[in-house]
N, C-alpha and C positions, 0 to 999 in steps of 0.2 A: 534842027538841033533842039532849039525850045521845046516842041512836042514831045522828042525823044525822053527829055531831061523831065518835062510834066509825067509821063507816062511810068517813068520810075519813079518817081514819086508815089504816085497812085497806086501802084504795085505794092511800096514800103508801107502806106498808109494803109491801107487796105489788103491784109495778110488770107491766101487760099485757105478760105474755110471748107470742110469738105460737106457735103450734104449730109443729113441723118439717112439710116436705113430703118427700116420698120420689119418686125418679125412675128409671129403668129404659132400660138401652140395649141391647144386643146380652147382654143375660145378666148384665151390670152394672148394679147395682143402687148410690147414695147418698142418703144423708136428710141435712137441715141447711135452709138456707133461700138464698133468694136462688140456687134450681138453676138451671145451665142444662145443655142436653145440645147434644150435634154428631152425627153420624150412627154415631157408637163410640165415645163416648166419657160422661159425664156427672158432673157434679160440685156440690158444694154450698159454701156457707159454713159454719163452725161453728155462727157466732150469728148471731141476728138483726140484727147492728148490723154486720153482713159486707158485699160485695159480687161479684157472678160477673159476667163475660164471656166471651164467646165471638167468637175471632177467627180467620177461616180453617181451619174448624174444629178448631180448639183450646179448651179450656175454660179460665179461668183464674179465682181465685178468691182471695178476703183477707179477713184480720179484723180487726180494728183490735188493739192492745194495749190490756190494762185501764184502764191510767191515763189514757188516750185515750175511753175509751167512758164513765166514772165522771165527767173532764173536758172536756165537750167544749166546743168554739169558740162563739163567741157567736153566728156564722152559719150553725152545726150543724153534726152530722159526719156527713160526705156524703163516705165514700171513691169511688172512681173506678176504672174501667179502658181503658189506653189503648191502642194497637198502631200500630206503624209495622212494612210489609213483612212479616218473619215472626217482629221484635221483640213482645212486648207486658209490660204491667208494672200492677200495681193499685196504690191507694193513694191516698195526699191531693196535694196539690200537683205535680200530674206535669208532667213536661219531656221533649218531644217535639222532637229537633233532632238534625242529622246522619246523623239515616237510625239513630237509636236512642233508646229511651223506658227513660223513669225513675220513679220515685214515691218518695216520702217515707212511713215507716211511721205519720206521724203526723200531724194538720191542723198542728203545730207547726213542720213539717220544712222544708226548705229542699233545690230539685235547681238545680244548676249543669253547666255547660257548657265545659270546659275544653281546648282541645288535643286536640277532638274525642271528650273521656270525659267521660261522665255521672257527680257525683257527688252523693250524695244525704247529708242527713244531719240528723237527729231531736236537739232536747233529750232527758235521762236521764227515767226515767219519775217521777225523785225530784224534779225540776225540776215536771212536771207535776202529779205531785199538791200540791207548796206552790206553785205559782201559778196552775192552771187554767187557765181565758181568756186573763189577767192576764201569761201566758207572751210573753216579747215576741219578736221575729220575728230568728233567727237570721240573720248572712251572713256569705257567702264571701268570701275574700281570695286572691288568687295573685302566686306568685313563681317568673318563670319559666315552667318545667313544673309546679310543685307548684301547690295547693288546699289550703286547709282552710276549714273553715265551724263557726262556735259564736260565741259574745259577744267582748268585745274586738278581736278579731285584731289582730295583730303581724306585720310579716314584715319580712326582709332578702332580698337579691338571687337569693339560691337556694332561700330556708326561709320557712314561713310557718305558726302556730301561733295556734290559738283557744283560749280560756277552753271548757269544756264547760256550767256554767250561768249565769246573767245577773248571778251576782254575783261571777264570778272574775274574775284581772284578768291581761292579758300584759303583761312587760315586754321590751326591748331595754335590754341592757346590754353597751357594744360590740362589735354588732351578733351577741350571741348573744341568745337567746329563751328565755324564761323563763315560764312559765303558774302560776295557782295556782287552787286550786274550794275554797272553803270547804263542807265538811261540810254536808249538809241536817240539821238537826235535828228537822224534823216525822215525827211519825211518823202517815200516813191510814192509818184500818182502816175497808173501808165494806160494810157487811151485805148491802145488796139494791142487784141492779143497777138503771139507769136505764129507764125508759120506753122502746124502741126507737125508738118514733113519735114522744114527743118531744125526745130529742136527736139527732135529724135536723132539726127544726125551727130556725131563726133563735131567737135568745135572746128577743126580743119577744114570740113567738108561741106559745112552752111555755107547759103548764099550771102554774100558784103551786100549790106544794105546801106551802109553808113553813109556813102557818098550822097546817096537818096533824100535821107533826113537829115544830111547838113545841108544842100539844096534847100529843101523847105521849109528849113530854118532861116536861111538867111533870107528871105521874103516876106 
């Protein structure tokens, strides 16, 4: 039973990294994962929690940011790539309109449409590691020509400004704009990355580890 209870542990501690592949095109040579190649070209992810496409032969390629891959959405993180014409763009939440593509660097992001510009835009990564999941879903506001997108939003006739995390707050005070972000005070430090396979999975469907890491916590 000891061994048993060591051995998930070691499991939890120690998350299935999957190996790099390596790929080879006219003398060009990349390793990482998630390769693709075109007929001269050839490209990879860093990590395994990346993503590659190939469009018109073009290679394109993303990674997620840390506090994105340490937190990911409750319906997994499954970045993307998308291409309009001889646009293309990777990432989470993409937005495909006007005859140009966008992505958000985060499942948390948010891409708008404005006066025929794509504008894209992520909570801080200090938002993400003290809310994770829990992070609530950013939007845009327009004034005029302008955009912005974060919590609160405030605008007047020309100007329009957001909070950056879920607990700032915008004010209008004759009809100028005033934002404020309180300070994150957590501080995440996290040892060993996530399981690749399962935080791509829906939150239902990941393997409980917990039992694991309170085991080798209380030792």
């Amino acid at each position: 039973m000891l061994l048993t209870l060591l051995g998930l542990t070691l499991l939890a501690a120690h998350p299935t990294i999957p190996p790099t592949t390596c790929e080879s095109v006219n003398g060009k040579t990349a390793c990482g994962y998630s390769c693709q190649r075109s007929a001269d070209d050839v490209r990879c992810a860093s990590t395994p929690y990346g993503t590659c496409g190939m469009f018109h032969g073009e290679v394109y390629c993303f990674d997620p940011p840390l506090a994105a891959i340490h937190h990911p959405p409750d319906e997994g993180l499954r970045p993307e790539c998308k291409a309009i014409g001889n646009e293309a763009a990777c990432g989470f939440n993409c937005l495909v309109t006007q005859g140009k593509v966008a992505c958000a660097r985060t499942p948390y992001g948010v891409c708008r449409e404005h006066f025929g510009e794509l504008t894209c835009w992520d909570p801080p990564e200090s938002t993400l590691h003290e809310l994770g999941a829990e992070t609530p879903r950013p939007t845009c506001l327009t004034a005029s020509t302008a955009i912005a997108c974060g919590y609160d939003c405030n605008n007047n006739r020309t100007e329009v400004k957001c909070a950056a995390t879920p607990r700032g707050r915008c004010e209008k005070d004759d009809f100028r704009l005033q934002c404020f972000d309180p300070p994150s005070l957590l501080q995440c430090a996290h040892t060993q990355p996530p399981d690749p396979a399962e935080v791509r999975k829906p939150k239902h469907k990941r393997r409980e580890e917990k039992p694991a890491e309170t085991g080798q916590a209380a030792r």
